[in-house]
N, C-alpha and C positions, 0 to 999 in steps of 0.2 A: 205358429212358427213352422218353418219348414224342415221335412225330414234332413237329419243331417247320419253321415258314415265315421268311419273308424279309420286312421290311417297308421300306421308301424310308428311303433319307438316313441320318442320324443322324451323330453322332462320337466322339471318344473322347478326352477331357479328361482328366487326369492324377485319379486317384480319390481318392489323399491318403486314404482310408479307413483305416490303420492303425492312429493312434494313436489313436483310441478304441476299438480293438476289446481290449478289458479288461474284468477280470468286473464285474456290472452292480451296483451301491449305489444305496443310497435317500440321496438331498438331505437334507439337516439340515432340521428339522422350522421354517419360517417361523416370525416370530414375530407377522406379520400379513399379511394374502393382499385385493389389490384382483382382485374378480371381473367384470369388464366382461359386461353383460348380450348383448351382439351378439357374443358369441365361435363362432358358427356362422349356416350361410346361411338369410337369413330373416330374419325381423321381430326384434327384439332380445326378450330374457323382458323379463317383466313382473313387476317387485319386489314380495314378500308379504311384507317384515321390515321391522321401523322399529329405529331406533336405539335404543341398550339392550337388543336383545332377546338371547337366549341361546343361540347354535347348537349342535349336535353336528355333526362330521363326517357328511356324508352329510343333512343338514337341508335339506329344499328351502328356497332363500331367493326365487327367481323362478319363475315358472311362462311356459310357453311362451305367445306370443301369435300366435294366425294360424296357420292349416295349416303351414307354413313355419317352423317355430320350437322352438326347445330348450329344457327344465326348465334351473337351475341348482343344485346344492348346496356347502352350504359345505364348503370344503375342509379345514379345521382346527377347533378347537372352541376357543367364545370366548364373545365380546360385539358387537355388529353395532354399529359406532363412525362409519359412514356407508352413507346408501342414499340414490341419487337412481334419474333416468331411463337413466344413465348406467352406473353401477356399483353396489358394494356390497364393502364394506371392514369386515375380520372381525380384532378383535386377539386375537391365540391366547392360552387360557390355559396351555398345554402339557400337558395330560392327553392330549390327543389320545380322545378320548370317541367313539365309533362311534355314528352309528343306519342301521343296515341292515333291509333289505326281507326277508320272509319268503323264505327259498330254494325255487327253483319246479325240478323236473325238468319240462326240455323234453322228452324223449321222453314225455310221458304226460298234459302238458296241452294244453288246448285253444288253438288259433291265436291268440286274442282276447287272452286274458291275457297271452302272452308278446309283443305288441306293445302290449299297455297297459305292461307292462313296461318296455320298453325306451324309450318315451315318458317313463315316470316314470322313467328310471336319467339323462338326460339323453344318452344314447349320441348323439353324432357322428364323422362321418367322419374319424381320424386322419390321414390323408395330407396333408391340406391345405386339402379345401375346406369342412370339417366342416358336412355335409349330412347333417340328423339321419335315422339309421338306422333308426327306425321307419316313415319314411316312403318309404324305399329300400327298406323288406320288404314294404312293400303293394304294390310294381309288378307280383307276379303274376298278381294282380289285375286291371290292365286290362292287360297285356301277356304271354305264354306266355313263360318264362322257362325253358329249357332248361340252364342252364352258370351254374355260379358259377365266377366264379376269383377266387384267391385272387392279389390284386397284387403280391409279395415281390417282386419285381424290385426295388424302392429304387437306382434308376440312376443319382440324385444323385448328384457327388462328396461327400467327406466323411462323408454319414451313413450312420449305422450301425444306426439303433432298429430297424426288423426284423428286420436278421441278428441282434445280438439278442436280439429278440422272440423269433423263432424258437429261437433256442439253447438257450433255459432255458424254453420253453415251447410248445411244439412242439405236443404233444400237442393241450392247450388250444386254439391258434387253430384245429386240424381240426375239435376240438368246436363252437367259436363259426360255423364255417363249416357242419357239418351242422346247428344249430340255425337259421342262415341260410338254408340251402339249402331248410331244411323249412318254414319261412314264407312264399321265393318260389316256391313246387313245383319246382325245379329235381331235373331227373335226375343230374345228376353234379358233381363238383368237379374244376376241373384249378387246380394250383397253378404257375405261372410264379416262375422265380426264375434268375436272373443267374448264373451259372455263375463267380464270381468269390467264391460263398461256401459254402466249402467243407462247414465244420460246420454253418450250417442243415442244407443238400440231408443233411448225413448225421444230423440229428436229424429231419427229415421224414421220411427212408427209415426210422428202427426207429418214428417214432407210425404209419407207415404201416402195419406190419407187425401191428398189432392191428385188428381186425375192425369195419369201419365200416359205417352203415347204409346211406349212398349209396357208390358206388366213385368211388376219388381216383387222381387223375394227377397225377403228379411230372413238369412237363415243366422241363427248365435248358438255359436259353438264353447265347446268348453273350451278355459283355458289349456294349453301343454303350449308348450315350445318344442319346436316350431311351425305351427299352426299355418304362421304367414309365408311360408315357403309354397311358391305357385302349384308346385306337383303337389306337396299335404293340403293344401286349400282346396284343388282341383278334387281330389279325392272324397276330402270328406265333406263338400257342398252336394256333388256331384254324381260321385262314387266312377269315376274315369280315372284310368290310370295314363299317366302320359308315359311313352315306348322311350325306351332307352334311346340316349342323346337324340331325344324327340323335344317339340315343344309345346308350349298346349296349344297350341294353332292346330296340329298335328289330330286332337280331339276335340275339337272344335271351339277351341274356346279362347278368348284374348283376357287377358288381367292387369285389371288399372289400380292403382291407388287413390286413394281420394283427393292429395295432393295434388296426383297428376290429373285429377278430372276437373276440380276446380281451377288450376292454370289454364288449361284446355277453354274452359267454360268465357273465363274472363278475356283469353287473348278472342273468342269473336266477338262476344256479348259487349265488350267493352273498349275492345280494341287496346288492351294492356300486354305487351309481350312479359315474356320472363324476368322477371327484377328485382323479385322478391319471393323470398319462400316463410313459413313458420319454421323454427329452429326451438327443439325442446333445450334448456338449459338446464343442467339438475347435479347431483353431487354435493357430497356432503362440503366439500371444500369452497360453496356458494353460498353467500350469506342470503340471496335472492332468488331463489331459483325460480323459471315458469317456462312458460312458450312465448315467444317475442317473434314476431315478422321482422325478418332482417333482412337488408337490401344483400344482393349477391356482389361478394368481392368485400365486404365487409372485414375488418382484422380482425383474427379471433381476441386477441388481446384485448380490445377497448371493448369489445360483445361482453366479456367473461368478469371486464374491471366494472361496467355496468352493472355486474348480477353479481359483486359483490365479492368478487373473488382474494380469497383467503390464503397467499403463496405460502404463508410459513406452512399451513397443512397440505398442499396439493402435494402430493405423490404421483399421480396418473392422470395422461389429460388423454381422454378418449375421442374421436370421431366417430359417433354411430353408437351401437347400442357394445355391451361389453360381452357376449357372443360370438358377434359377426363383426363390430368395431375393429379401428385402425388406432394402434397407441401414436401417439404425437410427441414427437419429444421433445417440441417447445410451444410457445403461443406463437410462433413468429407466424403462421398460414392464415388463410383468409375462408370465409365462406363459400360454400361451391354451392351450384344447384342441388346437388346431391347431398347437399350437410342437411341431415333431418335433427342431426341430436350433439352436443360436446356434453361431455361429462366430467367433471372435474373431482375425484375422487383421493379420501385420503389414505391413507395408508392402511388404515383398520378398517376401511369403510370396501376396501380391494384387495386385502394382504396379497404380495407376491407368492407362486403357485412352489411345494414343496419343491425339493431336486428330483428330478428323475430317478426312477429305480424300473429294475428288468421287468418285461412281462410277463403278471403268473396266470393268463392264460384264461381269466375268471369268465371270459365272453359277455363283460355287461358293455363293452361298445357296443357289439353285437345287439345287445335286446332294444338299446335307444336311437339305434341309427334309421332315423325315417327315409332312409333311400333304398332300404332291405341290401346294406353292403356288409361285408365283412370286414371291418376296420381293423383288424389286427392283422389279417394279413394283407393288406395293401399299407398297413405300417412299416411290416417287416418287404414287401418286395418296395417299395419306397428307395428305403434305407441301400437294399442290394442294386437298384438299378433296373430291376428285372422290368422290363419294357413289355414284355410277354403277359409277364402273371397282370400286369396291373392291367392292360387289355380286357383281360381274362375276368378281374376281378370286376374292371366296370368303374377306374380311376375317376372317369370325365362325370359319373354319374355323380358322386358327391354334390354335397351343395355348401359343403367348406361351415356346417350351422355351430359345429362346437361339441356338440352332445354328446361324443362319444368323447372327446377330451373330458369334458365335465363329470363324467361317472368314473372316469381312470381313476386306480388307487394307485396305482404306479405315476402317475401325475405324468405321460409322457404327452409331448404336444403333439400328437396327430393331425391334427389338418396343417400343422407346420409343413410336417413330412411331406402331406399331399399337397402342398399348394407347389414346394420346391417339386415334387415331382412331375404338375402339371405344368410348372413353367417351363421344365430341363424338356419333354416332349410338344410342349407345343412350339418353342424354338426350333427342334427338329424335325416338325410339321412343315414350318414356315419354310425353309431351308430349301425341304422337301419339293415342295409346291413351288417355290422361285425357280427351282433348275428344273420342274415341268414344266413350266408355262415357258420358260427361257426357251426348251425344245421345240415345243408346241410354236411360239412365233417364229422361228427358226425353220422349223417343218412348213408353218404356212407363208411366211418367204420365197423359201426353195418352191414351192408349188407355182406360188402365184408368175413366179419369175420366167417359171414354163411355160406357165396357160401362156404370159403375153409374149414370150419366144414362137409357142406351138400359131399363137394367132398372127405373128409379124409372118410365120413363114406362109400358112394360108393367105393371108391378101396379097405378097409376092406370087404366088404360082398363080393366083389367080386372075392378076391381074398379065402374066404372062400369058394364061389363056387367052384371055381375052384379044391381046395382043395376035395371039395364032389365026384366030376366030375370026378378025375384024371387026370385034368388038369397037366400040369405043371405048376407051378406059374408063371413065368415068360410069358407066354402067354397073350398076350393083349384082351380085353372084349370089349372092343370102338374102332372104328374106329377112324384112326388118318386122314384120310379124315375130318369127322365129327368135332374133335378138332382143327383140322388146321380152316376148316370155320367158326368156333365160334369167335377164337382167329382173325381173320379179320376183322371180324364184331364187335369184340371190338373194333380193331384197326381204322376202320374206326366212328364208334362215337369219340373216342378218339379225332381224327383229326378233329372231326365237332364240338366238343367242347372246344376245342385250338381256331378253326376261329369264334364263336361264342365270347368268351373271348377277343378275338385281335377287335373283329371291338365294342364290348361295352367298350373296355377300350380308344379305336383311338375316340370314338364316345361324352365319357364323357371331356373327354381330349380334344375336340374343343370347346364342348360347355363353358364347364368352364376350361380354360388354367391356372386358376392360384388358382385351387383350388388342395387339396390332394385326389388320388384317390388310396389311400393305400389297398382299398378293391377288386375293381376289377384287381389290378396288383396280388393282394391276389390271386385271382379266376383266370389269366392265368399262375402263378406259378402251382398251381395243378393244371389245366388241363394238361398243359405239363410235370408234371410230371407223371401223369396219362399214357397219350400218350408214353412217353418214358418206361414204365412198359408194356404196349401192345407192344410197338415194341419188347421188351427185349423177354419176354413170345412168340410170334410169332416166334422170329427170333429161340430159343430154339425147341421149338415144329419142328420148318423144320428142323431143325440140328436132331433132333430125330426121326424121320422121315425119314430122309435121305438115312438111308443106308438097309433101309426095300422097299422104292422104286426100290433100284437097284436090289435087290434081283432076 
């Protein structure tokens, strides 16, 4: 096994992983799926089906809107019974009817196709914050990408969808990882994985054992939570520390889950887009619990009435793991790409958290926070507003994992605090950034309105000269040499401020996946239409041009 590091803090929560660990089933087939267009980070798709129309499994029904953004298909085959801005609601006719993408071997085609690919399979990030993967395989592209790891830690209590994943297909996610690997030129793969799961590590060890294009590492870590957070994984595989509101691209490295590698895998190898993910089901309030593939847009209701669910005891119905999970306060919601886990917990199995009482100061947030923050006091400037201190203290760094709420004896909700406080400033971020750019187009308006003032009054005098001269008028004063190299060198900023725009819009969009980033999609809308105006004006100028060369 490979050498592993030490990262700050964490703890160690009761794991309750067992009873779903049973062999994996497919979910009864819906008999109608609400597909919610914003189910990954970024702009919501943009619906292509109207009511009435006829899908097959695997049908694209929205198309990504904005760099930042995901295809949608449908997930069962039917009739499209509703489509707004919203969603898209498909009543199954139960044939269950396929239409799948031509199957691509990734060892032998070219880079382009297999990320047009994975743009049209819909592929997003499984773990949580489904940041569409075609746009996480171009980061070799501006940044040297040395290290894929593969994220199997799953440090959550409770869930279980990667062990697994892993278990029953092992193989597979190494493949989706060298087809990854091969997109971001990454040299090697090291696979991180929690030492708490036994038959993964011994189903990784025999797909190891066959002969891979890049070389892979098996490194198995101890259990703590939270292991699986990308900067503590990056660390203790690695011993790299990623730079404050840095990302691991930053040190070289991109981080896949295995969910996400095996979607990855299947939309070329098979030509399957996104449709379905494994969903851990577990909680004491489940007469059934396990991991079941369920189609996405699925009702959590009829998933939960499947696995047996027990209302007179349910208390808590979670999303996600109970950490980093979203409480739900009904069944009414449906499956997202993103739903790894629901947990249905009772009342004794979750007791509600004591009342709050003041803080005495004890500094055991302090000792478990693996961000090395100070949790008590970006509790207290939270609470005051102080916009300064929480700068200061390093607010954005958090990773919101719970750990220092969980050691409180004063029982106060701290990441409550931070998460309203990141909302209250990134609001006035956004704000911020809208009446720049508002300047900014304004400024470059007023500019551009000169140049072609300053250039209307140049070909008037000039052609006045001419007129003095005995010119003909129609005789040229510039050289169209000189204009053609202008018009390049616009073209060329043009193009350096499109990739400027693409890796700040890729760049905010990791860091915060589920926040709106309406401004800088703003800012590569005009750049590219900027660019597209250079190209137009260039491609004009050689056509006028053209036939004075031959001459």
């Amino acid at each position: 096994m490979a050498r592993t590091f030490e990262f700050h803090g964490g703890v160690y929560p009761p794991e309750r992983k067992q009873r779903s660990l049973v062999p994996v089933r497919h979910a009864t087939l819906p008999s109608h799926v609400v597909l919610s267009l914003d189910q990954h980070a970024g702009r919501p798709a943009r619906a292509i089906v109207a009511v009435g129309d006829r899908v097959s499994v695997g049908t694209p029904i929205a198309r990504r809107d904005g760099m930042i953004s995901a295809d949608l298909h449908a997930s069962i085959s039917g009739t499209v019974t509703h489509s707004d801005a919203l969603a898209i609601t498909v009543e199954g006719d139960g044939h269950d009817t396929w239409q799948r993408l031509p199957p691509l071997d990734w060892r032998s085609v070219d880079t382009e196709p297999l990320l047009a690919r994975l743009e049209q399979s819909g592929v997003v990030g499984l773990g949580g914050a489904g940041f569409p993967t075609h746009i996480k395989a171009r980061l070799g592209e501006q940044q040297r990408i040395d290290t894929l790891v593969v994220n199997a830690a799953e440090c959550e209590p409770y869930i279980t969808a990667d062990d697994l994943t892993l278990q029953g297909f092992a193989g597979d996610v190494l493949d989706g990882a060298q087809l990854i690997a091969s997109l971001c030129d990454a040299r090697q793969i090291v696979v991180g994985i929690e030492d708490n799961k036994p038959e993964a590590i011994q189903a990784l060890e025999h797909a190891m054992a066959t002969s891979q294009p890049l070389p892979v590492t098996l490194s198995v870590i101890a259990t703590r939570y939270p292991s699986g957070g990308e900067r503590q994984l990056i660390k203790a595989l690695l011993d790299r520390d990623v730079p404050h509101q840095g990302l691991p691209a930053d040190v070289g490295v991109l981080c896949h889950n295995p969910g996400t590698l095996l979607a990855a895998l299947r939309a070329v190898r098979d030509g399957e887009p996104l449709v379905e993910r494994l969903v851990t089901l577990t909680g004491d309030a489940l007469a059934d619990p396990g991991n079941r593939w369920v189609r996405i847009g699925t009702p959590i209701a009829t998933l939960l009435e499947e696995a047996g669910l027990q209302r007179a005891t349910l208390d808590q119905l979670i999303e996600g793991g109970p950490m980093m999970g979203t409480s739900l306060a009904d069944t009414d919601g449906v499956i997202r790409k993103a739903t790894n886990c629901l947990i249905a917990a009772t009342r004794q199995e979750l007791p509600p958290s004591p009342p709050e009482s003041p803080c005495i100061r004890c500094g055991a947030c302090e000792d478990v926070c693996p961000a090395h923050l100070l949790p008590q006091q970006l509790h207290w400037y939270a609470r005051a507003k102080d916009d300064d201190k929480l700068a200061h203290y390093r607010l954005f760094d958090c990773i919101e994992c719970n750990a220092c709420s969980y050691v409180c004896p004063s029982h106060i909700p701290l990441v409550t605090d931070y998460r309203s406080a990141k909302t209250r400033l990134r609001h006035q971020r956004l704000e911020a950034a809208k009446a720049e750019h508002a300047k900014h187009r304004f400024e470059w308006r007023q500019a551009r309105l000169a140049r072609e003032e300053a250039q209307k009054q140049a070909r008037r005098q000039a052609r006045l000269a001419k007129q003095t001269s005995g010119q003909p008028t129609g005789a040229q004063s510039t050289s169209p040499q000189a204009d053609l190299r202008s018009l390049r060198i616009a073209q060329t900023a043009a193009k350096a401020a499109v990739r400027k725009a693409e890796k700040n819009l890729a760049r905010a969009a990791q860091q915060d996946p589920g926040e709106s980033h309406e401004d800088l999609e703003t800012q590569l809308a005009t750049a590219q239409e900027n660019l597209r105006a250079a190209d137009a004006h260039l491609a004009d100028a050689r056509n006028a041009s053209a036939p004075q060369e031959t001459r």
